[in-house]
N, C-alpha and C positions, 0 to 999 in steps of 0.2 A: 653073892650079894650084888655084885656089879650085874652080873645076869638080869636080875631080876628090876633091878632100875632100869635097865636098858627096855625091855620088856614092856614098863610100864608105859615108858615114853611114846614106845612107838602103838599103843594100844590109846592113848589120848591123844594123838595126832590123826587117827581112823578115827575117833569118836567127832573132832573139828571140825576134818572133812564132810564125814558125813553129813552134819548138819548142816553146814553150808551150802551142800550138792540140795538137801529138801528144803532148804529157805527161798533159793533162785529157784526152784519149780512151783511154788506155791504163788511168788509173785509175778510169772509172766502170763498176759492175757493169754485168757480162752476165744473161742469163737463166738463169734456176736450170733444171740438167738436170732432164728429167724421169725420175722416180722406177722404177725396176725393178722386174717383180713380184719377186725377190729379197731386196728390201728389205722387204715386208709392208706398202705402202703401201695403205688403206682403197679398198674398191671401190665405195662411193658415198658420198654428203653425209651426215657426222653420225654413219656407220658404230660409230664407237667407242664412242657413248655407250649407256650401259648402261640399257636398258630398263625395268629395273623385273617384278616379281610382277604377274602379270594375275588384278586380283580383279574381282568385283560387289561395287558399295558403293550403299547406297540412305539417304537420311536419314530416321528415325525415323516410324511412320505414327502421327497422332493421331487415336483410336479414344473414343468415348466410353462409360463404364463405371461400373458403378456402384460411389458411394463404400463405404467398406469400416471395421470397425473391426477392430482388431489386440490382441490380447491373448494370453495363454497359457493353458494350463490342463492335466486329466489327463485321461488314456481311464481308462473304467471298466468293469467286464462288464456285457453288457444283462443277468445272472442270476449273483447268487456267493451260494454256501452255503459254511459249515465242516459235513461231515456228523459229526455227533455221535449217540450211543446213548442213548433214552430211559430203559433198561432194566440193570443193571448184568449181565456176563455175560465170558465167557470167548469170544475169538475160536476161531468153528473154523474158520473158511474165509474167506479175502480173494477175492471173483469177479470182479475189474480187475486193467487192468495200468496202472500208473501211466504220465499224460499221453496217455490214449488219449482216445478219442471213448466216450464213453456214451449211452444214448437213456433218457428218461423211462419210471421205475419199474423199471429192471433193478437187479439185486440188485447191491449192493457189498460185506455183510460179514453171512456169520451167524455168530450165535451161537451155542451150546449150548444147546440148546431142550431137554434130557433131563425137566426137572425141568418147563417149562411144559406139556408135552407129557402128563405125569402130572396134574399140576392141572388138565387140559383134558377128560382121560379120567374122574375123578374129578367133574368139572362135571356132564357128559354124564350120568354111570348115578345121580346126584343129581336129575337131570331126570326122565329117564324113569322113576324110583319115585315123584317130588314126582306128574307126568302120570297115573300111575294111578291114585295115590290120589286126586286130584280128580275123575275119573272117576268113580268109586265113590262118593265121596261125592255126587256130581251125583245119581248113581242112588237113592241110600240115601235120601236127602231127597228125592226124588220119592215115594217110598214112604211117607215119614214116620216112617222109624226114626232119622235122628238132625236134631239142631237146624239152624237155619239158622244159628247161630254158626259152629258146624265144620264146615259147607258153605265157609265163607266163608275160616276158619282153614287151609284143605286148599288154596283156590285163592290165598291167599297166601302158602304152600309153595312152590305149584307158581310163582309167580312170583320168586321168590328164587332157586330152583334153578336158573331161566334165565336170571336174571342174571348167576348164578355161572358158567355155562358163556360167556356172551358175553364176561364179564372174562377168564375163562381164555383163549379164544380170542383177546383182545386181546390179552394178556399174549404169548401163542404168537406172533401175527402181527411183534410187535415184537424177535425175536429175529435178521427178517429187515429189514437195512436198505436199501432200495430208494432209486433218484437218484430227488430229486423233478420234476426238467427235465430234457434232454437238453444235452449238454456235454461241456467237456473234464475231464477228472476229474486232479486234482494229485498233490504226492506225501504219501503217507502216513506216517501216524507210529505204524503200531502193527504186527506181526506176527502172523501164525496161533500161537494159544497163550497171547499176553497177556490179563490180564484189567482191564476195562473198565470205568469208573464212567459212572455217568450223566453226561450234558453232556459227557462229557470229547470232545477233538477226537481225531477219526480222518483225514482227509483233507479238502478242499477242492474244489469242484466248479463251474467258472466258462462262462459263454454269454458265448463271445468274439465271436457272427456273429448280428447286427451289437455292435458298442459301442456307449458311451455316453461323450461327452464332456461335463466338466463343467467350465465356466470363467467367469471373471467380466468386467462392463464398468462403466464408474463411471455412476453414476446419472445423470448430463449427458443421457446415451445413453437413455432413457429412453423420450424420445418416439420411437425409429428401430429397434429392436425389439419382434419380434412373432415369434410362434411362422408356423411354415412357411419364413422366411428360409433362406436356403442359405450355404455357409460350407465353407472349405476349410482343412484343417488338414495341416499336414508337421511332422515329426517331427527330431531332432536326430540321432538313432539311423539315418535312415531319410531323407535330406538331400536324393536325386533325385527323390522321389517326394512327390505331392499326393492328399490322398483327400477327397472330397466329402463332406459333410454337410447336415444340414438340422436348424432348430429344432424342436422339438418341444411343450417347457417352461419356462416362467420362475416363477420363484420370486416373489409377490407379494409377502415378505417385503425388502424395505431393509437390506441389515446395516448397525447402526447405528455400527460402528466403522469400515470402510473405505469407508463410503458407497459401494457398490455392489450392483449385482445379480445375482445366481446363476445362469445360464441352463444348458439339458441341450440334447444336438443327439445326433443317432444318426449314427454314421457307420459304412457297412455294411467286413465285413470278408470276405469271400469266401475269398479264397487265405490266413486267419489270419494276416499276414506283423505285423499290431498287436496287442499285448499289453495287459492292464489293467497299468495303474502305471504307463504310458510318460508322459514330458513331450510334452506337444502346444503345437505354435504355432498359433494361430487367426486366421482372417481370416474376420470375418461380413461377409458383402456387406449394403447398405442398400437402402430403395429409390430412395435417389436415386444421379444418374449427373453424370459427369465428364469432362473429356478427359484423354486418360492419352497415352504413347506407348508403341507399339508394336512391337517388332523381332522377325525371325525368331528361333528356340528356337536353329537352327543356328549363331544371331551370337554366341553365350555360351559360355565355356570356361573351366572352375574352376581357380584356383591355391587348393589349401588347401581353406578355408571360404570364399573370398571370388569372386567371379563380376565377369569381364571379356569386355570387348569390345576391338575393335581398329577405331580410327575414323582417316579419312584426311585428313591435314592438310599442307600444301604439301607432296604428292604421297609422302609416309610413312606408313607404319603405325605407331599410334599406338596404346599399352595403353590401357584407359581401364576404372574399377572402375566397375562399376554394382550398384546395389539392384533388386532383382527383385521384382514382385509375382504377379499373376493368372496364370495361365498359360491360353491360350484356342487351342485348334483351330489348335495351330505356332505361336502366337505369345505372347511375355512380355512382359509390363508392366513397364517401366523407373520406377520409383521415382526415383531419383537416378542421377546423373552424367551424361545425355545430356539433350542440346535439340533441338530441330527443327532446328538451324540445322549440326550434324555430320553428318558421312556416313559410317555407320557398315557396315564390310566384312560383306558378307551370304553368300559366298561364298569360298571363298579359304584360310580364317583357317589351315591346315594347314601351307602355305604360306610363315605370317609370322612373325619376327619385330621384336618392340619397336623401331619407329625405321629400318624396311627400306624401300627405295623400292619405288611401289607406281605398277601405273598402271591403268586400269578396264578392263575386256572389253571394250567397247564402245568405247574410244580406239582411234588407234592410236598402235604402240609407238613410241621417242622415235628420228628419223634416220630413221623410213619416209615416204616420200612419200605423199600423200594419194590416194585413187583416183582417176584421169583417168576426166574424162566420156569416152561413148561418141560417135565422131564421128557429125556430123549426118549423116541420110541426102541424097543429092544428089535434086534432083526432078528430072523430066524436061524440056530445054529445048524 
């Protein structure tokens, strides 16, 4: 009987077991089915991540150049007259057309010459009677019929009367008012028919090719100018654009109020796109030089007035305001905002926006495998 209880016991402790050994196989995962191309499962490693704008980014090139000083100033005409009448008179004829090109001594305004024209004819038959009778007299006191007084009286006739005709003839010449340089000729203030006092302004006549700028630097600067310096000036009116200059003149004089000095530079103007009376920004270059940095012209793109770059920073495009100086053969001088140490998009920038992932031409894109070498060739055994 004991037998058989023992028997029984150990016959429902194999029956426990066992179940418990089929309950833990039934509940530990199987293998996850593999995926359908129905599902849009990725067809290789990494597939899904998003690449990024394929730019060129190069960090800043440090170029040495010569230091520079910065001031403002104004263009001025290389030649400006107010054309004014010596002579007072009645306009008969305007022979311009206002803002046109003029050339040296072409007429701009006659006048009514009726009356100098009379005084001139009247000079003339003054002359040629003053001429004869010296004449005669020359001959008559050869002879010894009359004195060497009124020899003498006759030939200071005759010299008066030719005075009077050259005055008349002056008088005639200035009825006609000729440019005295070649130029653009302004606009006028007076019409065919007005009548005209002496001095009084008739129009304005200015030599825009080349200019003249004139601006100042503080006396410090003293010893680092010199006439022949070169220098570059842009314009506020005129913001893309750089126009070359060069020294010329310095004023020896000190102004004793702003302690500074007065310098002149010609800056040529070819296609006239600069006016006299514009605001100029000036950059005279010195003779000494610097390391400056350098970026392509293509790296820079204006909001507004203000000039940016787009620099790459844990794998983003990145705005970045920078100060611009020299401009050199494709390439700007960064002033401010950039270091050697940024890598600033040289290519691309059309491309980006503020804070876009970025990744360089020369990587490759992010989930591509990298190129497998070419297998080795086998030699011969």
């Amino acid at each position: 009987m004991k037998t058989i209880q023992i028997a029984g016991a150990v016959a429902l402790l194999a029956a426990v077991g066992a179940a418990s050994y089929l309950a833990g196989r039934s509940a530990a995962p199987g293998p996850a089915p593999a995926p359908s191309p129905a599902m849009g499962a990725p067809k290789g490693p990494g597939a899904g991540a998003p690449a990024g704008v394929a730019v060129v980014a190069r960090p800043p090139a440090v170029v040495k150049l010569p230091q520079s000083i910065t001031t403002v100033g104004s263009l001025r005409s290389d030649e400006a007259v107010i054309v004014r009448p010596e002579i007072a008179g009645r306009v008969a004829e305007i022979a311009f057309k206002e803002g046109q090109r003029v050339t040296k001594g072409q007429v701009l305004i006659r006048l009514d010459d009726s009356v100098q024209r009379a005084d001139l004819e009247r000079a003339r038959a003054n002359f040629t009677l003053s001429k004869s009778k010296y004449e005669r007299a020359v001959d008559l006191r050869a002879k010894g019929f009359i004195s060497g007084q009124a020899k003498d009286e006759a030939e200071n006739t005759l010299k008066v009367a030719q005075a009077d005709a050259e005055l008349a003839a002056a008088r005639l010449a200035k009825t006609e008012i000729r440019a005295p340089f070649g130029g653009i000729i302004g606009l006028r203030s007076v019409s065919v028919g007005d009548y005209v006092k002496e001095g009084q302004d008739i129009v304005n006549l200015e030599e825009i090719d080349p200019l003249k700028a004139d601006f100042r630097v503080p006396e410090v600067f003293l010893s680092q100018v010199k006439a022949g310096q070169v220098l570059q000036v842009t314009m506020d009116a005129l913001p893309d654009r750089t126009w070359p200059g060069q020294v010329y003149a310095i004023n020896p004089l000190v102004d004793a109020n702003g302690r500074a000095i007065a310098i002149r530079a010609q800056v040529p103007n070819a296609d006239g796109k600069l006016r006299p009376g514009m605001f100029a920004r000036v950059r005279l270059l010195t003779s000494e030089a610097r390391d400056s940095l350098m970026i392509p012209e293509e790296s820079i793109f204006p909001v507004g007035d203000d000039k940016f770059v787009y620099k790459v920073v844990d794998g983003r495009a990145m705005r970045q305001k920078v100060d611009i100086g020299l401009r050199r053969e494709g390439k700007v001088e960064i002033l401010g905002g950039l270091t050697t140490a940024d890598t600033v998009v040289t290519d691309g920038i059309v491309k980006l926006r503020d804070g876009a992932p970025v990744r360089l031409a020369d990587a490759p894109a992010a989930g591509q495998p990298a190129a497998k070498a070419a297998p080795a060739s086998k030699g011969n055994s």
